[in-house]
C-alpha positions as CSV (number, residue, x, y, z in Angstrom):
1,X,0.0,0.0,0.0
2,X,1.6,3.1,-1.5
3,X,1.2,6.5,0.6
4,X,-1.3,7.6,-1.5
5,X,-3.3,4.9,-0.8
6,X,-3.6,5.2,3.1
7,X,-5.9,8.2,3.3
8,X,-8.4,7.0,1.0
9,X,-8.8,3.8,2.3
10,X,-9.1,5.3,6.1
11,X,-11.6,7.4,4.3
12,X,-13.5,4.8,3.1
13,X,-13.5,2.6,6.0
14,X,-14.8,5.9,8.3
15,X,-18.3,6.3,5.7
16,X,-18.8,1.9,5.8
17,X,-18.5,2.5,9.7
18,X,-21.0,5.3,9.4
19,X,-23.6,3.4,7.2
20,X,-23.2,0.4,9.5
21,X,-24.3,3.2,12.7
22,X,-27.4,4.5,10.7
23,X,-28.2,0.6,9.8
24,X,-27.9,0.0,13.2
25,X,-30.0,3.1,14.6
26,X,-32.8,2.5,12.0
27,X,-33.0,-1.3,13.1
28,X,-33.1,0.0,16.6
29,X,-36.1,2.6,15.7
30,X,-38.0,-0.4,14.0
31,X,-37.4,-2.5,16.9
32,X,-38.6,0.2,19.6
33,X,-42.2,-0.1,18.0
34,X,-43.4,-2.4,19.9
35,X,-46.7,-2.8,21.0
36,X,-45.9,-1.8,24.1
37,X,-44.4,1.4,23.1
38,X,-47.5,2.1,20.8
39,X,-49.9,1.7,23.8
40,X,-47.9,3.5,26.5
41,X,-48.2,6.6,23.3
42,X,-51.5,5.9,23.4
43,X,-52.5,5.9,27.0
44,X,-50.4,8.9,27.3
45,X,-52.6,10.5,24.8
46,X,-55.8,9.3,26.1
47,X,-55.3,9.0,30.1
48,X,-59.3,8.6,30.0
49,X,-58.6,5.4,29.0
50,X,-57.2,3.6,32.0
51,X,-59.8,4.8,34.8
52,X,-62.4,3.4,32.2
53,X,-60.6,0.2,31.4
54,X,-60.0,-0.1,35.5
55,X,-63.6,0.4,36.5
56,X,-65.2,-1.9,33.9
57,X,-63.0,-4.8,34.8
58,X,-63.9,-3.8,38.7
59,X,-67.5,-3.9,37.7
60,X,-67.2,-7.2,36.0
61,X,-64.7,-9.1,38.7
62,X,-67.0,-7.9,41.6
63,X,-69.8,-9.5,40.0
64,X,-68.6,-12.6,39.6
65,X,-67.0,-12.5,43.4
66,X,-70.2,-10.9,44.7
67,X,-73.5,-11.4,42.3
68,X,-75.1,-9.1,44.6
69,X,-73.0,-6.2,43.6
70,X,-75.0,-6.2,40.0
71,X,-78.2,-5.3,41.8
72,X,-79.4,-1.6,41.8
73,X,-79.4,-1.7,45.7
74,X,-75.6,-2.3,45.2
75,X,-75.3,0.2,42.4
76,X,-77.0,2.4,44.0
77,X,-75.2,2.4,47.3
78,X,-72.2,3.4,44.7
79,X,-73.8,6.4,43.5
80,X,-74.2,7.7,46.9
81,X,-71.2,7.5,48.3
82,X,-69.0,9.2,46.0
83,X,-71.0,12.0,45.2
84,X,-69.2,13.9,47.8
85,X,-65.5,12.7,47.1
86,X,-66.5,13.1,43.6
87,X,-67.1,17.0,44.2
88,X,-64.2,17.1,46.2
89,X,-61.7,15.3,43.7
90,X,-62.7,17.9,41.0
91,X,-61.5,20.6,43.4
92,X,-58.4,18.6,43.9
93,X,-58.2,18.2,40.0
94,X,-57.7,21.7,39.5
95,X,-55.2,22.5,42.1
96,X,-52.4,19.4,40.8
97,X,-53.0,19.9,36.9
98,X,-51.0,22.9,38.3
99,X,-48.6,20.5,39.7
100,X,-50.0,21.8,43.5
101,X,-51.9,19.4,45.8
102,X,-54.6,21.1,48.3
103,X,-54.4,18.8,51.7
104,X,-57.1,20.9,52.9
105,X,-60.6,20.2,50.9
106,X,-62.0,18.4,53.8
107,X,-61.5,21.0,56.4
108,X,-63.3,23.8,53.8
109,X,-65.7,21.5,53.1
110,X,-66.9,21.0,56.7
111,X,-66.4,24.6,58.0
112,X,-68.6,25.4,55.0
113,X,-71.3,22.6,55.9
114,X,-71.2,23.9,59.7
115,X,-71.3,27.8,58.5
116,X,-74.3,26.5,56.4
117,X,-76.1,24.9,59.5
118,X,-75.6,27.6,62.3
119,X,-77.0,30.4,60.1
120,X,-80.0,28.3,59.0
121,X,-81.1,26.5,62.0
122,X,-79.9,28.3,64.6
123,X,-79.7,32.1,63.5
124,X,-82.6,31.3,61.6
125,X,-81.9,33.0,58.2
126,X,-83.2,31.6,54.6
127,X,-81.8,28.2,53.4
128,X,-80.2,30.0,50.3
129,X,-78.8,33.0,52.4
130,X,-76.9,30.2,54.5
131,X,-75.8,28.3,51.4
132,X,-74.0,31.4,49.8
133,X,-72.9,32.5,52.9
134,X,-70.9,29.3,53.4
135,X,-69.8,29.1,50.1
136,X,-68.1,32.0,49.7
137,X,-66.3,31.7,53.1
138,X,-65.2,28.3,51.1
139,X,-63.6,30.5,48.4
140,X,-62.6,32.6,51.1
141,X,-60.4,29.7,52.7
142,X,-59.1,28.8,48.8
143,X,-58.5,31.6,48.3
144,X,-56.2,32.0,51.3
145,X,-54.2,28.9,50.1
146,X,-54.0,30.4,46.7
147,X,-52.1,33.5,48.2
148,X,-49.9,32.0,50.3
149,X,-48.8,29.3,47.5
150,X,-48.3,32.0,44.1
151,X,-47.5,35.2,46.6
152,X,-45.5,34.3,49.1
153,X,-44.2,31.4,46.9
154,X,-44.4,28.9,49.5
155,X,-44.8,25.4,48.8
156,X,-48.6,23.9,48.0
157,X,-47.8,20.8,50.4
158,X,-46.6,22.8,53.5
159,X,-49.3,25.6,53.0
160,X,-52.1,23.3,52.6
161,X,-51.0,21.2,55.8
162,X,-50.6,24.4,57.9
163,X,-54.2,25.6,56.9
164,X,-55.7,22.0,57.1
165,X,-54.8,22.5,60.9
166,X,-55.8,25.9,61.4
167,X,-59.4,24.7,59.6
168,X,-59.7,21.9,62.0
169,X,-59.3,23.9,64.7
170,X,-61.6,26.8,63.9
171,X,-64.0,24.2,63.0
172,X,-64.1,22.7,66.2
173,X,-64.0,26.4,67.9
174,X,-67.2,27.3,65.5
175,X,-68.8,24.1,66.3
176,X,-67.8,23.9,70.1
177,X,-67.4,20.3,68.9
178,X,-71.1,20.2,68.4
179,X,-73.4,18.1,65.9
180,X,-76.4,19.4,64.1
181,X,-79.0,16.9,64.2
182,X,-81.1,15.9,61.2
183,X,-84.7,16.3,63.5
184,X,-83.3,20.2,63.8
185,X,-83.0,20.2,60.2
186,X,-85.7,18.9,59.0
187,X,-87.6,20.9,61.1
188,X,-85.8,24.5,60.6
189,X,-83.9,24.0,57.5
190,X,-85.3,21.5,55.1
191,X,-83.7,22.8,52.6
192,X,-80.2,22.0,53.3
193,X,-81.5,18.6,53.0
194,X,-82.5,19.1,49.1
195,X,-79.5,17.2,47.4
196,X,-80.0,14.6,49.1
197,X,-83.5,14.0,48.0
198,X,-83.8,12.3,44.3
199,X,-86.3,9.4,42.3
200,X,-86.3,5.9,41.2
201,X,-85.0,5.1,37.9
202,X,-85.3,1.3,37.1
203,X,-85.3,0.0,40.6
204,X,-82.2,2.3,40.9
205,X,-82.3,5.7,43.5
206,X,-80.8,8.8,41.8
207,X,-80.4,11.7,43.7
208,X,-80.4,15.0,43.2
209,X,-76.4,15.7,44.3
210,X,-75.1,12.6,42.0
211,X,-77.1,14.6,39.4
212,X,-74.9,17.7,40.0
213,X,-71.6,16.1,40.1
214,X,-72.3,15.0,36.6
215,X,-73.3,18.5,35.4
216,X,-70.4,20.1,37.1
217,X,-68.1,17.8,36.1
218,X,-69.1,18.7,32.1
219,X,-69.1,22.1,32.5
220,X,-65.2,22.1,34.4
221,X,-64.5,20.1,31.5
222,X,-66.0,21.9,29.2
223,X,-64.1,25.1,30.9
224,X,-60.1,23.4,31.2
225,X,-60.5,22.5,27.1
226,X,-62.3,25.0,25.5
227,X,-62.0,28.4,27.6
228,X,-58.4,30.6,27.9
229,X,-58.2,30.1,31.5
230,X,-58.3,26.5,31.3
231,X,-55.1,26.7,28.7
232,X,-53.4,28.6,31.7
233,X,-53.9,26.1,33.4
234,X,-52.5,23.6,31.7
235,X,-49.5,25.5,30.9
236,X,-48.6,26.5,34.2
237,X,-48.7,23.1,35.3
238,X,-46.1,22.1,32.3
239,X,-44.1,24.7,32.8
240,X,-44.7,27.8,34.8
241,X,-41.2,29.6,33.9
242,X,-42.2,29.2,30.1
243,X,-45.9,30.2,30.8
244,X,-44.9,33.1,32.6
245,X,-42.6,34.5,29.5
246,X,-45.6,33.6,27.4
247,X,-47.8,36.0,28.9
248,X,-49.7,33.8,31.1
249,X,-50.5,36.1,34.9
250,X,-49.0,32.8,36.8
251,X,-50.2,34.0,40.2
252,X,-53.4,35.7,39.2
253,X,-54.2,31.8,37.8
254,X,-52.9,30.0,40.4
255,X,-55.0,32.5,43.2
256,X,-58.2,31.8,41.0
257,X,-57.5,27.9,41.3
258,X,-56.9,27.4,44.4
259,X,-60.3,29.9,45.2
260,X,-62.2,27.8,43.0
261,X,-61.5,24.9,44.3
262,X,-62.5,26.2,47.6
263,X,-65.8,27.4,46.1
264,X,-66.7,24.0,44.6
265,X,-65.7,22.0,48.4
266,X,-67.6,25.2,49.9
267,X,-71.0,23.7,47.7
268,X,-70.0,20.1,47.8
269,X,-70.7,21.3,51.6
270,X,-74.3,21.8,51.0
271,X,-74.2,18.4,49.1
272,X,-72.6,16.9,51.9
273,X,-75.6,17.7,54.6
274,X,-77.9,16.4,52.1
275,X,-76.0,13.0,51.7
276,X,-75.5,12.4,55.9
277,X,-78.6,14.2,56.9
278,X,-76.6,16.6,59.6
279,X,-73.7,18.4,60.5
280,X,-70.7,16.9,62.4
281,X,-66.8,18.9,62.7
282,X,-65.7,15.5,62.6
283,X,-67.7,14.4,59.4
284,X,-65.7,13.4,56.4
285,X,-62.3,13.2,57.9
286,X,-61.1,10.7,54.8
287,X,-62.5,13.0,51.7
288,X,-59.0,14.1,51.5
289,X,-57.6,10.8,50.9
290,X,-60.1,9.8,48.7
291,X,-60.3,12.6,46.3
292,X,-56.4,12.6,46.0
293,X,-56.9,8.9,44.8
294,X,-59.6,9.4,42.9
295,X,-57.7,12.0,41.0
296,X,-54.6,10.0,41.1
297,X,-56.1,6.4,39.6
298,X,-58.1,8.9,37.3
299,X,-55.1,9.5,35.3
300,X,-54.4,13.1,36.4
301,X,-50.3,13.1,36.6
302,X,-48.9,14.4,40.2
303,X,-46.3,16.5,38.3
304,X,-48.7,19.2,36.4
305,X,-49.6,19.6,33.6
306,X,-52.1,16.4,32.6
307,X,-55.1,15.1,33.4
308,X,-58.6,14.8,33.1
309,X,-62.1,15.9,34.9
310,X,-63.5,12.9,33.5
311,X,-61.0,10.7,35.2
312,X,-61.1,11.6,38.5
313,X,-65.0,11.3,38.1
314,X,-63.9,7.8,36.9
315,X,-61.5,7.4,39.6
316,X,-64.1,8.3,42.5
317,X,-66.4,5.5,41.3
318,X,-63.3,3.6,41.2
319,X,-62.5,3.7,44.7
320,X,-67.2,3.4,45.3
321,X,-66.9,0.1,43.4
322,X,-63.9,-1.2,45.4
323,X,-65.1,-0.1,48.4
324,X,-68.5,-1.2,48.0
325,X,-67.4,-4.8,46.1
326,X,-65.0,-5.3,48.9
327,X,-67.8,-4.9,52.0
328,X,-69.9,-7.1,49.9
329,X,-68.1,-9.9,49.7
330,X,-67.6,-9.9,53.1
331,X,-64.3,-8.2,53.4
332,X,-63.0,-6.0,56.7
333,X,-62.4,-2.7,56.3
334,X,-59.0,-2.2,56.7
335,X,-58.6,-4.7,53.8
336,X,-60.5,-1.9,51.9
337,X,-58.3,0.5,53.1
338,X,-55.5,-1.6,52.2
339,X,-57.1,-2.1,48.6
340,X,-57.3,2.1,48.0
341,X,-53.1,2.5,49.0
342,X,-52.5,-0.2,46.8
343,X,-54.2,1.6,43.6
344,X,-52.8,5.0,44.6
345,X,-49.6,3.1,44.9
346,X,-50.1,1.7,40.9
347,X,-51.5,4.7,39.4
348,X,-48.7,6.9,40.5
349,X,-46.3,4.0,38.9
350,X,-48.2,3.6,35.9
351,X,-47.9,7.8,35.9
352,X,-44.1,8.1,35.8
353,X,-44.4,4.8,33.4
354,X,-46.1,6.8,31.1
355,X,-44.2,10.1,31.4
356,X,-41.5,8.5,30.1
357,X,-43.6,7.9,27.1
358,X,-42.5,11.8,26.1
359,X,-38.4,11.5,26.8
C-alpha cells in the first residue's frame, strides 16, 4: 500500500463505519415499536382510557365475586357514596393539573357545611342565604391557600397542611365540637337537606347531588379545554417559567384555582348535609384521601400539567366500586383500606411509566 493509498482507504473505512451506525440506529427505531411502546403513546394521549378500562374490569370481577354487587341496591349504594369525594376530587383536580396538591378540601368542606347549619337552624336565616354565605367563606379559605402558594411562593404541600390544621381547629372552635341533628333540620332547614333527595329510575335511586356532580363535572371540562383560563392552566402546570414569559398572569391563575377549588368544596358542603342528613366537625375526615386517589387512579399526573375531569369522576367510582365490592363480599375494612393505598400506589407508577412515554 503506496502513501497515496492510506488516506483513501481510512476514508472509506470511516463512511462503511457510518452506514453500519445508521443501519444500526434504524433497526433500533423499527425494533422500539413495539406494542408496548404504541400503547404506553396511546395511554399517554388518552389517560381517559385507563380509569375506564379499571372500572369496567372492577365492575365485572366484583360481580362474579359478589352477584349481589349487580343489583341496583348495590349500584345504587355506589352512586351515593361518592357524590361527595366526587365534588371534592374535581377541586383537587384543578389544584395538581397545576402540579400543586390542596391537603385541605375536607376542612373547607366541613367549616362550609357547619357555616351553612348555624346560620340556617340556629340564626334562623333563609336556606339559600346560608348556602352562599358558606360558600363564599369556602372560596374565602381557597383563596387563602391560593395566596400563600403563588405570593409568598411557599410550597402547595406545607401551605395546605398548615391551613388544614388551622381549619380543623376553627371548626371545632365554631362548632364547640357540636353536631347538628337531622330532626333540627328537618324541622328549621329543610332545605339544606334538598341534594340529598332524588327518584327511582329502574329500581335504581338517583339523587339529586349525583345529578350535579355529573353536570359540574361537564361544564369544568368543558371550561379546562375550551376556555383561555383553562389553557393557563394547563401550561402553568407544564411549565410555569415558560408560561410566565408567554404572557400567562401565573399568580393571578394560580390564586383563581386554588379559590375555586374552595368554592366548589364550599357547595360540595351543601351536598354533603344532604347526603349524611346533619352536621358533624368531625364528618368526612377521609374525603381528602379519597379525592387525591380518585384524581390519582383517574389518570391526572402528580407533576402538572395532565389530566382529566373525566378521570377523577372515573376514579371516584373507582374507589365506590372497590369499596363497595370489597364490603360485599364480606371483606374488613381495613382490607378496603388496604385495597385504596395499593391503587394509589399503581397509578402513581403507571404515571411516571407513562411520562416517560415523552423523553
Amino acid at each position: 500500500m503506496t502513501a497515496e493509498d492510506a488516506p483513501t482507504k481510512t476514508i472509506s473505512d470511516f463512511e462503511a463505519t457510518l452506514t453500519k451506525a445508521d443501519t444500526a440506529v434504524a433497526a433500533f427505531e423499527k425494533d422500539d415499536k413495539t406494542f408496548i411502546h404504541v400503547l404506553r403513546g396511546y395511554l399517554r394521549n388518552y389517560p381517559t382510557m385507563i380509569p375506564a378500562l379499571v372500572l369496567l374490569v372492577s365492575i365485572a370481577a366484583f360481580s362474579i365475586i359478589a352477584p349481589r354487587f349487580l343489583g341496583m341496591g348495590a349500584l345504587s349504594t355506589v352512586l351515593k357514596q361518592v357524590t361527595v369525594t366526587g365534588f371534592v376530587a374535581l377541586a383537587q383536580t384543578l389544584v395538581i393539573l397545576t402540579a400543586g396538591i390542596d391537603l385541605s378540601v375536607g376542612a373547607i368542606l366541613v367549616v362550609s357545611s357547619l357555616i351553612m347549619g348555624n346560620l340556617a337552624v340556629i340564626t334562623g336565616l333563609p336556606v339559600l342565604v346560608a348556602v352562599a354565605v358558606g360558600v363564599f367563606f369556602g372560596g374565602l379559605m381557597g383563596f387563602l391557600n391560593g395566596v400563600l402558594v403563588a405570593k409568598m411562593k411557599l410550597p402547595p404541600f406545607i401551605v395546605t397542611l398548615g391551613t388544614l390544621s388551622i381549619f380543623n381547629a376553627l371548626k371545632l372552635w365554631y362548632s364547640g365540637s357540636e353536631s347538628i341533628r337531622n330532626v333540627d333540620i328537618e324541622e328549621k332547614a329543610a332545605g339544606l337537606l334538598w341534594f340529598g333527595q332524588g327518584f327511582n329510575v329502574g329500581g335504581a335511586s338517583l339523587t339529586f347531588g349525583g345529578i350535579t356532580l355529573i353536570l359540574l363535572a361537564a361544564f369544568m371540562w368543558y371550561v379546562l379545554n375550551q376556555t383561555a383560563w383553562g389553557r393557563h392552566v394547563h401550561a402553568i402546570g407544564d411549565d410555569p417559567d415558560a408560561a410566565m414569559l408567554s404572557g400567562i398572569r401565573v399568580d393571578a391563575v394560580l390564586i383563581s384555582v386554588y379559590a375555586v377549588a374552595g368554592l366548589i368544596c364550599g357547595f360540595a358542603a351543601w351536598i354533603a348535609i344532604g347526603r349524611v342528613g346533619s352536621v358533624s366537625p368531625i364528618a368526612f375526615d377521609t374525603v381528602n384521601l379519597g379525592s387525591i386517589t380518585a384524581v390519582v387512579i383517574g389518570g391526572t399526573s402528580l407533576f402538572g400539567g395532565r389530566g382529566s375531569i373525566v378521570g377523577s369522576v372515573l376514579g371516584a367510582f373507582i374507589v365506590g366500586v372497590f369499596n363497595t365490592g370489597l364490603s360485599l363480599a364480606g371483606v374488613d375494612d381495613y382490607w378496603q383500606m388496604f385495597a385504596a393505598g395499593c391503587l394509589v400506589i399503581i397509578a402513581v407508577a403507571l404515571d411516571q411509566w407513562l411520562r416517560r412515554a415523552s423523553q
